[in-house]
C-alpha positions in Angstrom: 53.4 131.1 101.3 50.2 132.9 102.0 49.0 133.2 99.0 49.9 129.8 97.3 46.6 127.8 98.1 47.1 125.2 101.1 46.6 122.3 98.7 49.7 123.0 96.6 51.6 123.3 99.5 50.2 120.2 101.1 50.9 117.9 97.5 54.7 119.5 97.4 55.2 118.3 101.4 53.4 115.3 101.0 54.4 113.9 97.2 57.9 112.2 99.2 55.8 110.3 101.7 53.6 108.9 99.0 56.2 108.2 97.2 57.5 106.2 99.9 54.4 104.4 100.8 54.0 103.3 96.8 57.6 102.0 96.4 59.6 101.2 99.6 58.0 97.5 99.7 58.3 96.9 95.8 59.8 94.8 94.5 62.8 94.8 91.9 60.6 93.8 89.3 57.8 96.3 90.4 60.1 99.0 90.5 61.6 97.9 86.7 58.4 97.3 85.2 57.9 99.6 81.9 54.3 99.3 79.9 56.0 100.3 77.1 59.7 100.0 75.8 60.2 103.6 75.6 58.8 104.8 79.0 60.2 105.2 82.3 59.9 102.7 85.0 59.4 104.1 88.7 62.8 104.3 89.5 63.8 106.3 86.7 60.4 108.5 88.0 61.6 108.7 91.5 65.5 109.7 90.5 63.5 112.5 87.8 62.0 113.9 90.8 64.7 113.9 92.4 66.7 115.5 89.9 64.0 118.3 90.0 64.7 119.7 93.2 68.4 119.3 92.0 68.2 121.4 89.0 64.4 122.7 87.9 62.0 124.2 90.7 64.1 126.1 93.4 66.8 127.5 90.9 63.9 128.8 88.0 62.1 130.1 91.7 64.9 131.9 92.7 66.1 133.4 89.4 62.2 134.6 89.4 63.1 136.2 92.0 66.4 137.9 91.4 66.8 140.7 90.3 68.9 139.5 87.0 68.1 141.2 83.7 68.1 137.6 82.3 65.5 135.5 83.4 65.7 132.7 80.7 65.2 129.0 82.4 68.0 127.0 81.7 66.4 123.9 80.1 66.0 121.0 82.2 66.9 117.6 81.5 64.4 115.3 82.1 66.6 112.5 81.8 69.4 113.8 84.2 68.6 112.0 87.7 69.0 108.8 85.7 72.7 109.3 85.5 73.0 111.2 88.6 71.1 108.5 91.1 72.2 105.4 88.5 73.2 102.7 91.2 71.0 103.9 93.8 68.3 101.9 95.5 65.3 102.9 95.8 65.2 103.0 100.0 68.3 105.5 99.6 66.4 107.2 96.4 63.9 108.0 98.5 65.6 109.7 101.6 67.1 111.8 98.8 63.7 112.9 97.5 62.2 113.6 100.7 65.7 115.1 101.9 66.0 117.6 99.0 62.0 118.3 98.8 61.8 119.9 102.2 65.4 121.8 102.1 63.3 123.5 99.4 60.2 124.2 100.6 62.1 125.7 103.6 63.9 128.0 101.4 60.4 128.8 99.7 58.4 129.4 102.9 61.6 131.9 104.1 60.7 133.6 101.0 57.4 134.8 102.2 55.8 134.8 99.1 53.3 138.2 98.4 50.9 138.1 95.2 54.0 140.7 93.6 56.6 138.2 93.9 53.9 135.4 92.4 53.3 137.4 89.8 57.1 137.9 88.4 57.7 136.2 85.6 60.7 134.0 84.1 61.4 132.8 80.5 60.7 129.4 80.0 62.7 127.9 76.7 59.9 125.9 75.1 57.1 128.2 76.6 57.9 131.5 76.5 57.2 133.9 79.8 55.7 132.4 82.8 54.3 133.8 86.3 55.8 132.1 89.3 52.6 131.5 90.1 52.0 129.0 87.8 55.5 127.6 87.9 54.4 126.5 91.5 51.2 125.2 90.6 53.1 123.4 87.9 55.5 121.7 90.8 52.7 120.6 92.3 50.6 119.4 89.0 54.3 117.6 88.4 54.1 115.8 91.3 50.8 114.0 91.1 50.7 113.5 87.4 54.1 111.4 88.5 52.4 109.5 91.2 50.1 108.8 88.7 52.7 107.5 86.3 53.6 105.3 89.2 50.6 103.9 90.1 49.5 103.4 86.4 52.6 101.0 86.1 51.7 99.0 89.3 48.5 98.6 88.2 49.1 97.4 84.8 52.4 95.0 85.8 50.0 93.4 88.3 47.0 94.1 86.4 47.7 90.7 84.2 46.8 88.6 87.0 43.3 89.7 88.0 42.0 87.3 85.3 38.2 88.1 84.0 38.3 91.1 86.6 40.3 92.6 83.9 37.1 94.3 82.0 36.9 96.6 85.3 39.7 98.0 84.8 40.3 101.2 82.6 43.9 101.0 83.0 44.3 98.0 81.6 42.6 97.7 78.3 44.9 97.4 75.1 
């Protein structure tokens, strides 16, 4: 992958070990904690990443690729993992991830990648036509905006208890 920049390639192999470091010691409670009643707690983020490398990045990469008339993304459910990893603990969840994250940036880096093949395009169905390019860069941009989602809830289910420290702390203002 020569021409994707070393930094999206280092967040896409290291997003599982992360992962791992954030949530393999937390507990139930952590992992179940939602800051609002409508958003996802971190194990429903973990099983949605999970479900990604499933279902999202490598087949939209490699109908990019094809040489199919059709190019149209079938839409992803971002709900899906939920069912599919429903059960799981998060220990497991996370072998899974890292499991299924680096069968496919194997496949990618066999690909050899050259600025043509980033620059083919697919049909995205809320979007319209995007450059492989950019569907990598948005892998990666998926990744840390969902570490980010699971930090932010550790932060503000523990947040409570930092007492007048609370003014310091961005995250947890109303």
């Amino acid at each position: 992958m020569a021409n994707i920049t070393t930094t999206v390639r280092n967040i896409l192999e290291t997003t599982p070990t992360i992962a791992r470091s954030m949530l393999s010691a937390a507990s139930d409670d952590l992992l179940d904690f939602r800051d609002a009643p409508d958003a996802w707690n971190a194990r429903q983020v973990l099983s949605h990443l999970a479900e990604g490398e499933i279902t999202d990045w490598m087949p939209r990469i490699e109908l990019m690729l094809s040489d199919a008339a059709d190019r149209r993304f079938v839409p992803f459910d971002r709900e899906g993992g939920f069912a599919r990893y429903d059960g799981w603990r998060v220990p497991a969840l996370l072998d899974e991830f890292e499991r299924l994250r680096m069968a496919n940036l194997a496949r990618l880096d066999a690909r050899h990648l050259s600025d043509d093949d980033l620059a083919r395009t697919g049909i995205h169905p809320e979007l319209g036509q995007v450059t492989l390019r950019q569907l990598i860069a948005c892998w990666a941009t998926h990744d840390l905006a969902h570490l980010n989602q699971m930090s932010r809830l550790f932060v503000r289910a523990i947040g409570p208890e930092v007492g007048p420290w609370k003014a310091f702390f961005s995250l947890l203002k109303p």
